[in-house]
C-alpha positions in Angstrom: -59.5 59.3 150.5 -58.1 60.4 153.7 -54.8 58.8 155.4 -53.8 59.6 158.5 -50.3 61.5 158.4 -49.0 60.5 161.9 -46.5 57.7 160.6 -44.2 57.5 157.4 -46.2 56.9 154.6 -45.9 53.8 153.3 -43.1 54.2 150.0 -42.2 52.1 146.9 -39.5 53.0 144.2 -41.0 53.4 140.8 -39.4 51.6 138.3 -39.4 50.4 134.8 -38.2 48.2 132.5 -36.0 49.8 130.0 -35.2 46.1 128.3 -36.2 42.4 128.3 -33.8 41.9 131.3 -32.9 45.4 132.6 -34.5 47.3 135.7 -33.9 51.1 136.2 -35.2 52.6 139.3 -36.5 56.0 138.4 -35.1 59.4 140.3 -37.5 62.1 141.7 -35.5 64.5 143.4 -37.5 66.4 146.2 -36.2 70.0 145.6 -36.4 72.5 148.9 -36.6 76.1 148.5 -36.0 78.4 151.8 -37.4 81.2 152.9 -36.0 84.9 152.8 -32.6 85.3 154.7 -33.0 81.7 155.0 -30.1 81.5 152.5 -26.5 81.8 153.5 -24.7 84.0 151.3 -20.9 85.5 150.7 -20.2 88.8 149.9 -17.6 88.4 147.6 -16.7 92.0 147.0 -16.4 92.5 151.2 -15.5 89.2 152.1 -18.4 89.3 154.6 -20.9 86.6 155.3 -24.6 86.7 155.6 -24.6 83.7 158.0 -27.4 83.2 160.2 -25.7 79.8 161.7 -23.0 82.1 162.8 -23.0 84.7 165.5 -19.0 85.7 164.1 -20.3 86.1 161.2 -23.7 88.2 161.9 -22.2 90.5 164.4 -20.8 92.6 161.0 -24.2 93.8 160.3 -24.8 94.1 164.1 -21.4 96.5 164.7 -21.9 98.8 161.4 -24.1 101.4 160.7 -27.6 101.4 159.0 -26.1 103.4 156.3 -23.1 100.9 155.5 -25.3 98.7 155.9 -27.3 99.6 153.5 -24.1 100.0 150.8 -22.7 96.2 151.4 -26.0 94.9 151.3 -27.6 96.7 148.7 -28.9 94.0 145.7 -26.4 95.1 143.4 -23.6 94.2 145.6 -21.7 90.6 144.2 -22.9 87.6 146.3 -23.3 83.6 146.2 -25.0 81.0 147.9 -22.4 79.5 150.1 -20.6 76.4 149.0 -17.7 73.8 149.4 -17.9 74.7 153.0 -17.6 71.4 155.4 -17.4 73.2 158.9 -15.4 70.6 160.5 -17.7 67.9 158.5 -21.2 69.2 160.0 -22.7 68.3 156.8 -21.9 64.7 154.8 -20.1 65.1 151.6 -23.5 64.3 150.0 -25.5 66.5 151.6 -23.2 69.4 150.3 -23.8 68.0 146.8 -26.9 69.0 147.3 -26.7 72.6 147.8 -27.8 71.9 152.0 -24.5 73.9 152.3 -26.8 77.0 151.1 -29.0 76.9 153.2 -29.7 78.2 157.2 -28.8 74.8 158.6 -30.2 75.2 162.1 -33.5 76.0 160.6 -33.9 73.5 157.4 -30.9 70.8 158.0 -32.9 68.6 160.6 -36.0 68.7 157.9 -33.9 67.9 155.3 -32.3 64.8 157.1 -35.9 63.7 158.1 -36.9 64.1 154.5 -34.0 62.1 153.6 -34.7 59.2 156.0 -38.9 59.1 155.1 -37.8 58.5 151.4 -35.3 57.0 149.9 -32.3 56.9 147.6 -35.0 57.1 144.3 -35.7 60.7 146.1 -32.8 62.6 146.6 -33.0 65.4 148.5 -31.8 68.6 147.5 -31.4 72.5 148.5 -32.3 75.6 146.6 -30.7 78.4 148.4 -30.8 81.7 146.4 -29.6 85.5 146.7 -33.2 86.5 148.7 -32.0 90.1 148.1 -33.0 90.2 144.8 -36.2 90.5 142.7 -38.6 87.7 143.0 -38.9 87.6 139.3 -35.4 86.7 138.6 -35.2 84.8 141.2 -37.7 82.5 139.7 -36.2 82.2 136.4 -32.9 81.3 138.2 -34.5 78.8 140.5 -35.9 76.9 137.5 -32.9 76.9 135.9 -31.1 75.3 138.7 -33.6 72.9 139.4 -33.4 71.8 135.7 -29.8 71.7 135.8 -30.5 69.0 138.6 -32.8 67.0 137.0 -30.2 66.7 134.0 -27.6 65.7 135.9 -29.8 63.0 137.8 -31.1 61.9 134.1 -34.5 62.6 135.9 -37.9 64.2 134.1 -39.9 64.8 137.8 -39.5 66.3 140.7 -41.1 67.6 143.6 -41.0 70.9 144.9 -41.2 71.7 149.1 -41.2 75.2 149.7 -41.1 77.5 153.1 -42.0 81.3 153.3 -40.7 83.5 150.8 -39.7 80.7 148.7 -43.1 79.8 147.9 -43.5 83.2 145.5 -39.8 82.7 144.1 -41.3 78.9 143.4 -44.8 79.8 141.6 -42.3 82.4 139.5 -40.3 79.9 138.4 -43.3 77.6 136.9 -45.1 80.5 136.2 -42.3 81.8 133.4 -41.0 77.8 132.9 -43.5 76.1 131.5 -40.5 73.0 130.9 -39.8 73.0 134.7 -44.3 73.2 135.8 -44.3 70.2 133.2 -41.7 68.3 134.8 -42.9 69.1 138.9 -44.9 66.2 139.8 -46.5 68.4 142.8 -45.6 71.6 144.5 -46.0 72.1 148.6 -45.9 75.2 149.8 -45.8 76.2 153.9 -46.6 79.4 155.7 -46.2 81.2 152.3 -46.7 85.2 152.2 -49.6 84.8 149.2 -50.4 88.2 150.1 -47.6 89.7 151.6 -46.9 90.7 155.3 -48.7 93.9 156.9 -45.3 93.1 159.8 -43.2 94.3 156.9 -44.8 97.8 156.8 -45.5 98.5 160.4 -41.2 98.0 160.7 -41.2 101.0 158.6 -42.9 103.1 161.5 -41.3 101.1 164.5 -38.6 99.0 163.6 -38.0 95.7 164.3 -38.8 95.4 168.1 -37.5 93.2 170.7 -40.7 93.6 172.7 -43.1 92.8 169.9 -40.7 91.3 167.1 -38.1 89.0 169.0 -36.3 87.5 166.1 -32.7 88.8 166.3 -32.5 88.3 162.7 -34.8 91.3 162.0 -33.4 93.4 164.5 -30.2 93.2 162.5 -32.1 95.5 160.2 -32.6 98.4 162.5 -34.3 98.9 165.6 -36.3 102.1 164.3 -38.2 103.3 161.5 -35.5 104.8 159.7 -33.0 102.3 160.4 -35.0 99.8 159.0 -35.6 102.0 155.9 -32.2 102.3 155.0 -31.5 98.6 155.4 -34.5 97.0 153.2 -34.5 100.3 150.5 -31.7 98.3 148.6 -33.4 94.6 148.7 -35.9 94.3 146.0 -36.8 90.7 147.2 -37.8 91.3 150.6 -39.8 94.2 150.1 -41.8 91.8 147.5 -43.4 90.7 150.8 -45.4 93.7 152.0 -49.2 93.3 151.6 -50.2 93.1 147.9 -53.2 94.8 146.8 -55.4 92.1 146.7 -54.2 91.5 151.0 -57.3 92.1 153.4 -57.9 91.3 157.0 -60.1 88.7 158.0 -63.6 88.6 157.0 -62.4 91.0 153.8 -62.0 94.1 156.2 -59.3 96.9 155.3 -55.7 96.6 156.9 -54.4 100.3 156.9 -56.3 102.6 159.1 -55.8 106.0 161.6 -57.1 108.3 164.0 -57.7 111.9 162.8 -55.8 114.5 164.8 -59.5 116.0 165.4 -60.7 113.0 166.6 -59.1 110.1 168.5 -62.3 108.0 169.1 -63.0 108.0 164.6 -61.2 105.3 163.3 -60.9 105.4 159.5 -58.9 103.7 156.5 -56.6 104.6 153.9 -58.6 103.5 150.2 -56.6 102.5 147.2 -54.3 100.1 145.9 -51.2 99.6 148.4 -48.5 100.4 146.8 -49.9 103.3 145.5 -50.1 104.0 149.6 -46.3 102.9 149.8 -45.2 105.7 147.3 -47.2 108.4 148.5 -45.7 111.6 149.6 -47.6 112.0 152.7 -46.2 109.0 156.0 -47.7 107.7 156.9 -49.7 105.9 154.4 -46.1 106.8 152.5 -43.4 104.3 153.2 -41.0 107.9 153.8 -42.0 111.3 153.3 -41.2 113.1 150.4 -39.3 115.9 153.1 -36.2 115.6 154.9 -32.3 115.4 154.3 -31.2 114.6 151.3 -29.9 111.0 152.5 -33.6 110.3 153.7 -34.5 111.5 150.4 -32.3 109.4 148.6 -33.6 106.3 150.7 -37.5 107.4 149.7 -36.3 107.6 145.9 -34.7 103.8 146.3 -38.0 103.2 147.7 -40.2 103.7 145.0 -38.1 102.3 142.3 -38.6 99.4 144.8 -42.6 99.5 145.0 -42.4 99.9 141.1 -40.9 96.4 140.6 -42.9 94.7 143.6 -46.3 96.0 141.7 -44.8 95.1 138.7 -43.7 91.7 139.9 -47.2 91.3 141.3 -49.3 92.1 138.8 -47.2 89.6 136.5 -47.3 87.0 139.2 -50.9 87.4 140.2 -52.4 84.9 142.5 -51.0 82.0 139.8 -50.2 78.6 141.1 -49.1 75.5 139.5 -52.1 73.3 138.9 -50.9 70.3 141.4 -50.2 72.8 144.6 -50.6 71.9 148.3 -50.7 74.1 150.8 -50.3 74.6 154.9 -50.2 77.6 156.4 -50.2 78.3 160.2 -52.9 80.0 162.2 -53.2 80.5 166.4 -49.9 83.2 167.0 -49.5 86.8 167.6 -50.0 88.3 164.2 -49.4 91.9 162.7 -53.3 91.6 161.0 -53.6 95.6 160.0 -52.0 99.0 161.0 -53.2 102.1 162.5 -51.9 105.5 163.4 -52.8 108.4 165.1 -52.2 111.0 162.5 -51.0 114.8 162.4 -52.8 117.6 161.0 -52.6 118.7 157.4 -50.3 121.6 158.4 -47.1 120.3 160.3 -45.0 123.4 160.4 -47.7 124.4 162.7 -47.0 122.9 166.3 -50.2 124.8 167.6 -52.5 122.4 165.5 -51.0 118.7 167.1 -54.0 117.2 168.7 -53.4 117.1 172.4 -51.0 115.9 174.4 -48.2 117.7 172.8 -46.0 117.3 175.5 -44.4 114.9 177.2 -42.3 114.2 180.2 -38.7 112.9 179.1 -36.5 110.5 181.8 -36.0 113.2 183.4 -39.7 113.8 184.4 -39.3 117.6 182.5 -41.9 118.5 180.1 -40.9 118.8 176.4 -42.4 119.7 173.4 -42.9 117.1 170.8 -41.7 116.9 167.1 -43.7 116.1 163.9 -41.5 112.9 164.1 -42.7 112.2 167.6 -46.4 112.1 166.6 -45.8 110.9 163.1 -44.6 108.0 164.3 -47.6 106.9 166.9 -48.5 103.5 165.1 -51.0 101.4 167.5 -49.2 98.5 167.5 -51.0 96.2 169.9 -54.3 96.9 167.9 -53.6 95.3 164.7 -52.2 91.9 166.6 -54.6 89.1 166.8 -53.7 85.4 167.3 -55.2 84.7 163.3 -51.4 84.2 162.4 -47.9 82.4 162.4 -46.3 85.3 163.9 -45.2 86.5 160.7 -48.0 85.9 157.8 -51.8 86.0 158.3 -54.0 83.5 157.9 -55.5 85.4 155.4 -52.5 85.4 153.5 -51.3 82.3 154.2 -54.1 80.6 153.1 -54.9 82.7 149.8 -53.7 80.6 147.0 -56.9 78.6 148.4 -59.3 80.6 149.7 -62.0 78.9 152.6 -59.9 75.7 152.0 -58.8 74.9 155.5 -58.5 71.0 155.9 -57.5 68.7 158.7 -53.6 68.6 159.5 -54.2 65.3 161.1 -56.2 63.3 157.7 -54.8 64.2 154.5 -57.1 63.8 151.9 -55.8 64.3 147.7 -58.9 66.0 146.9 -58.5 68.8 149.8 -55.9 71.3 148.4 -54.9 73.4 151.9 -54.5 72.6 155.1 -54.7 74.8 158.8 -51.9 73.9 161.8 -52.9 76.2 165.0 -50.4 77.2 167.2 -47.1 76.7 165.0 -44.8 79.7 164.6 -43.5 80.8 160.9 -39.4 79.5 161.4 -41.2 76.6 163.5 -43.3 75.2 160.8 -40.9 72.3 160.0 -40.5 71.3 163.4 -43.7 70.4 163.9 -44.4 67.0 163.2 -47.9 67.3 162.8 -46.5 69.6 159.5 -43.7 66.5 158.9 -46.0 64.0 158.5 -48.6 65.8 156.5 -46.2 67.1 154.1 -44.9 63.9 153.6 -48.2 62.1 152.8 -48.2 64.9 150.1 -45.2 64.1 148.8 -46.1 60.0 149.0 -49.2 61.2 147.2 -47.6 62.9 144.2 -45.0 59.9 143.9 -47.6 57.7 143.7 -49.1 59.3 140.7 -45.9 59.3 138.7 -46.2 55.5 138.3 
């Protein structure tokens, strides 16, 4: 049956009778889990601040180096989730009860207020921020925990689960090894979540996060070139748990990673095999690094394997599994990294002879200079792999794996259509849109309605 999600659903508190002459109204706390970096955290051992609501606080990873970087931020560094932290009373005393304290507020406060007001007091809202730095599959096992925890304290046995981006994986880990939390979620939403990873992720490895192309100042915190942005994500397990997964393909089941042989420009060709085999290859590109250099960009690649070898690991456990009363929306109409391609050096690179033509170049000065294996290595096609089949950030392709061909109507939800297709909304956007509101909150209606 389809209902129309452009007004607040219509809502009545569950309840039952305990005794003869006693009425308990029944809690189902709506639990919201962020996206990566979408989680303010404290570096205890520093005293520094990952702090996205705070330009103060984010100009530290701005002023240092990539290399210090790197050490403060690495995932074995001591951090929490921000708390008991009013800010001149931005947030009620009840909302940081919550955990809303933990989370970005100028991204997920204004959704969490509107979920607030579209339910009411039987559905408290809460936040799940979390240390995104670290390994997807602990994260998951924390996140239930917590969750639990909540619905202890609340003397409540369901909930329901909201999820944005990154913490739509951390989400499906957590029921996937808590079978006592997937028993008690009355439904799980996911938005704009990275099923299948992020091919953006790998083509920062080769460019960095650019202004031109990128534009989120977040990301350019993490280095504005290939090897900045290496050193910066070589310690954080969690985010590199978004690169395309094996099972990630362009649309229409086409390959992602191609290049141009040095002998032949026009030939376009693609890398075969499983991608993080690619990742940890000793050759870069397909490599992440190459297994050449100084001994700090060797330490770096070394970090980077051990990296690859707990995302396969983690994705190989996790799979494409999803609790067995999931929604999804994911995002499609915006300037997408879809695949990458390269023009590639020849085999022998101690060899300058054997670039393929032009191996020169005119520098500001308008002189001609010779260029380095670095120089060519590094010629990624950018513009070719960017279609509007996106959110800016995830493919539709990945967005919309957990269902795949499922595309539904933003504008009629319908209980027996699983997934659903916004056009035009931007990854960090999606919870601005009210098209997105309104449908998410017909699914939540939806799942409350079935707990009766």
């Amino acid at each position: 049956m389809a209902h129309a999600p452009n007004s607040r659903p219509r809502f009545s508190a569950p309840i039952a009778r305990v005794e003869s002459n006693t009425i308990n109204r029944i809690q189902i706390p709506i639990i919201f889990v962020p996206g990566v970096m979408g989680s303010r955290l404290h570096f205890t051992a520093i005293n520094q601040h990952w702090d996205p609501d705070s330009n103060w606080r984010m100009l530290h990873w701005v002023r240092i180096s990539p290399a210090t970087a790197r050490r403060e931020m690495f995932f074995n560094q001591p951090a929490r989730v921000i708390s008991n932290e009013t800010k001149g009373g931005t947030l009620t005393a009840n909302e940081q009860n919550r955990g809303w304290e933990g989370v970005a507020w100028s991204f997920y406060v204004p959704y969490l207020r509107f979920l607030r007001q579209s339910f009411p007091a039987q559905c408290p809202v809460y936040a799940m921020g979390y240390d995104w730095r670290q390994n997807i599959a602990d994260l998951g096992r924390n996140v239930a925990t917590r969750i639990k925890d909540v619905l202890s304290t609340l003397r409540a046995d369901k909930c329901i689960i909201v999820t944005h981006s990154m913490g739509g994986l951390v989400t499906r880990s957590a029921c996937q090894q808590d079978s006592e939390l997937s028993d008690k979620a009355l439904s799980v939403i996911h938005v704009v979540q990275p099923v299948r990873g992020a091919p953006v992720l790998y083509r920062r490895f080769f460019t960095g996060a650019r202004k031109d192309v990128d534009g989120s100042a977040m990301w350019a915190v993490l280095g504005n070139t290939g090897w900045k942005f290496a050193q910066m994500v070589s310690g954080l397990p969690g985010p590199l748990q978004l690169l395309p997964t094996n099972a990630y393909r362009d649309v229409r089941g086409q390959p992602w990673m191609y290049y141009y042989p040095w002998e032949n420009r026009e030939t376009r060709k693609h890398w075969t095999g499983a991608a993080f085999d690619l990742y940890r290859d000793a050759d870069s590109p397909p490599g992440l690094m190459p297994a050449t250099g100084t001994r700090d960009r060797l330490v770096v690649r070394n970090d980077l394997v051990a990296r690859m070898n707990e995302a396969s690991q983690m994705h190989q456990q996790l799979g494409e599994f999803k609790h067995n009363k999931t929604f999804a929306v994911y995002s499609t109409g915006v300037t997408t990294d879809m695949r990458v391609a390269f023009d590639v050096p020849p085999a022998n690179i101690n060899q300058p002879t054997q670039w393929q033509a032009p191996a020169t170049a005119k520098n500001e000065k308008g002189e001609l200079k010779t260029l380095t294996v670095s120089d060519l290595e590094m010629r990624t096609r950018i513009q070719e792999g960017r279609r509007n089949e996106g959110d800016g950030t995830v493919p539709s392709t990945s967005g919309g794996a957990l269902f795949p061909g499922v595309a539904g109507n933003v504008s009629a939800f319908d209980e027996s259509t699983k997934q659903y297709e916004v056009n035009g909304i931007a990854h960090d956007q999606a919870f601005n849109d009210a098209a997105t509101r309104n449908l998410v909150n017909s699914m939540i209606a939806y799942a409350i309605a079935q707990r009766r």
